[in-house]
N, C-alpha and C positions, 0 to 999 in steps of 0.2 A: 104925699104918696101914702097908699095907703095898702095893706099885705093883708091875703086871707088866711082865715086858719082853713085847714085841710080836715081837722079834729083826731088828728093824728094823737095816736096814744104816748106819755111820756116815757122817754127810757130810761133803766134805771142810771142811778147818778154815779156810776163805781166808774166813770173814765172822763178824764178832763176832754172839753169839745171846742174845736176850731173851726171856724167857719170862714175861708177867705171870699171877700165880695169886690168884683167890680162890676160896668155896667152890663153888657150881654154873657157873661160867662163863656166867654168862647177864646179869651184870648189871656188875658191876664193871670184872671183867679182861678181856669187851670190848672195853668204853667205853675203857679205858686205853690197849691193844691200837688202837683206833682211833685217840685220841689221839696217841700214839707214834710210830704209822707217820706221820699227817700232819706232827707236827712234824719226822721226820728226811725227809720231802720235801725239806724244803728244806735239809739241812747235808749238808755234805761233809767227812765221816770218810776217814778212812784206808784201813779197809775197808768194806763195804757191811754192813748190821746187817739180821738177819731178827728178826723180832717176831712172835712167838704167844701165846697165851695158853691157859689151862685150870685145871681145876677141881681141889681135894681131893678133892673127892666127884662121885662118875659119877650124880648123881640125873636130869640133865637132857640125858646124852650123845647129840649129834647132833640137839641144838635147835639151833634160832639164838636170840638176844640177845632176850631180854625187850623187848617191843615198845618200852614205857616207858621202858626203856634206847636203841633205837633213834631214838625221838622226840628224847628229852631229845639226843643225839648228833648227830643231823643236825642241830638248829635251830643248832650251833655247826659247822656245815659237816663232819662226819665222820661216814660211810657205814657202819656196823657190820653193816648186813644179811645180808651173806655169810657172813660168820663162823660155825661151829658148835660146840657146846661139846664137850669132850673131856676126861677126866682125864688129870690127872698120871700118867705113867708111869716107872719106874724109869730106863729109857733116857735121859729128859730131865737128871737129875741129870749126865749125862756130857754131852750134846749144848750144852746150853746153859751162856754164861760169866755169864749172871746171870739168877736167878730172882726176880721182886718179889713179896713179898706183897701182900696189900691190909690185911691185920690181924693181930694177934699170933696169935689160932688157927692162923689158915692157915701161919703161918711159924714156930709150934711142927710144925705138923703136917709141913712140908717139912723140917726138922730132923728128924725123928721118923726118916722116911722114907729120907734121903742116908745115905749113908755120910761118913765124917768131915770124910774132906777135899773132900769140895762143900760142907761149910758156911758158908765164904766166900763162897759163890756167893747165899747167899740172904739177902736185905734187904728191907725193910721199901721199899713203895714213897716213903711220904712221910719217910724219911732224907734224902730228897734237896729237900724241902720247905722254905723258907728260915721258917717257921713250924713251930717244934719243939713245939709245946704237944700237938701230935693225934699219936698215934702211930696211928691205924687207919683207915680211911675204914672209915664203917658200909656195913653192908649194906643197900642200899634196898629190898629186893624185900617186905617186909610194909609200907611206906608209901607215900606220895603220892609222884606227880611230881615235888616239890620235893625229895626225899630223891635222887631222881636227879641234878638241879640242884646236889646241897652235892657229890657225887659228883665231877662232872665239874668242879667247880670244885678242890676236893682235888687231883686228878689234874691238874689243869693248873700249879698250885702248883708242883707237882714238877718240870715237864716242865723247868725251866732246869737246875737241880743235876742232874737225869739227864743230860740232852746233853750237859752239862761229864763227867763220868763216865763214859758213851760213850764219848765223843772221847778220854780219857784211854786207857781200855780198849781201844777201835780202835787208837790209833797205839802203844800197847804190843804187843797183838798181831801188828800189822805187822811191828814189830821182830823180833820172836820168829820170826814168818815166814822174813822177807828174811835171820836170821842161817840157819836150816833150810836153806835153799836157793842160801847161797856156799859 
């Protein structure tokens, strides 16, 4: 597989970057994307964390979130509506300090894709899961409502081991910063 660059200009490095990926961006990465942002509402990191999200595959680019996905997200107070789907592109391998999968395809497929040394950068969202038995959160978009619901329940699993890993990441980066800059 293989991601264009856009030749998008880099931004400066003063905020840790997260990038959640699964395949269309419409249902998963999201909802997580949602998730994510509301939980770091409320923590104070070291530095400020920007959070996107997007797809392997460009089937659905410049949809918004699967309605189903939207439903299933607000009834747990997180607003997904605005968001639009977008592939993966080459540039992100540089731009962001960690990319999550949602399943082992998508995170062969970001491997596939990087070059060597951003392979560090890409993990599995539910590593962070304090329940190691699921390595993938399924895809919901061929089932019911309730496939949304194990979804966003998956993704919340996560959300404590992430923050902790964040906040590690943040105030390492910092460091890195603050030493740049005496």
């Amino acid at each position: 597989m293989r991601f264009s660059w856009r030749g998008k200009q880099q931004p400066p490095p003063e905020r840790l970057r997260v990038l959640v990926v699964c395949m269309g961006n419409i249902c998963r990465s999201p909802m997580a994307e949602g998730v994510l942002r509301q939980r770091l509402a409320a923590c104070q990191l070291a530095l400020p964390v920007e959070v996107d999200s997007a797809g392997t595959h460009g089937y659905h680019e410049g949809a918004p979130p699967d309605p189903r996905a939207q439903s299933a997200a607000l009834r747990r107070g997180v607003d997904i509506s605005k968001l639009r789907a977008r592939r993966v592109e080459a540039v992100d391998f540089i731009r962001f300090d960690l990319l999550l999968a949602m399943d082992e395809d998508n995170r062969s497929a970001l491997l596939e894709a990087a070059a060597e040394e951003h392979h560090g950068k890409i993990r599995l969202l539910l590593d962070y899961s304090p329940e190691r038995a699921a390595r993938s959160i399924p895809d919901p978009y061929y089932g019911g409502s309730t496939g949304f619901e194990r979804v966003l329940d998956m993704v919340e699993a996560s959300m404590d081991g992430l923050l902790d890993e964040l906040e590690r990441l943040s105030a390492e980066k910092a460091r890195r910063l603050a030493g740049h800059n005496s």
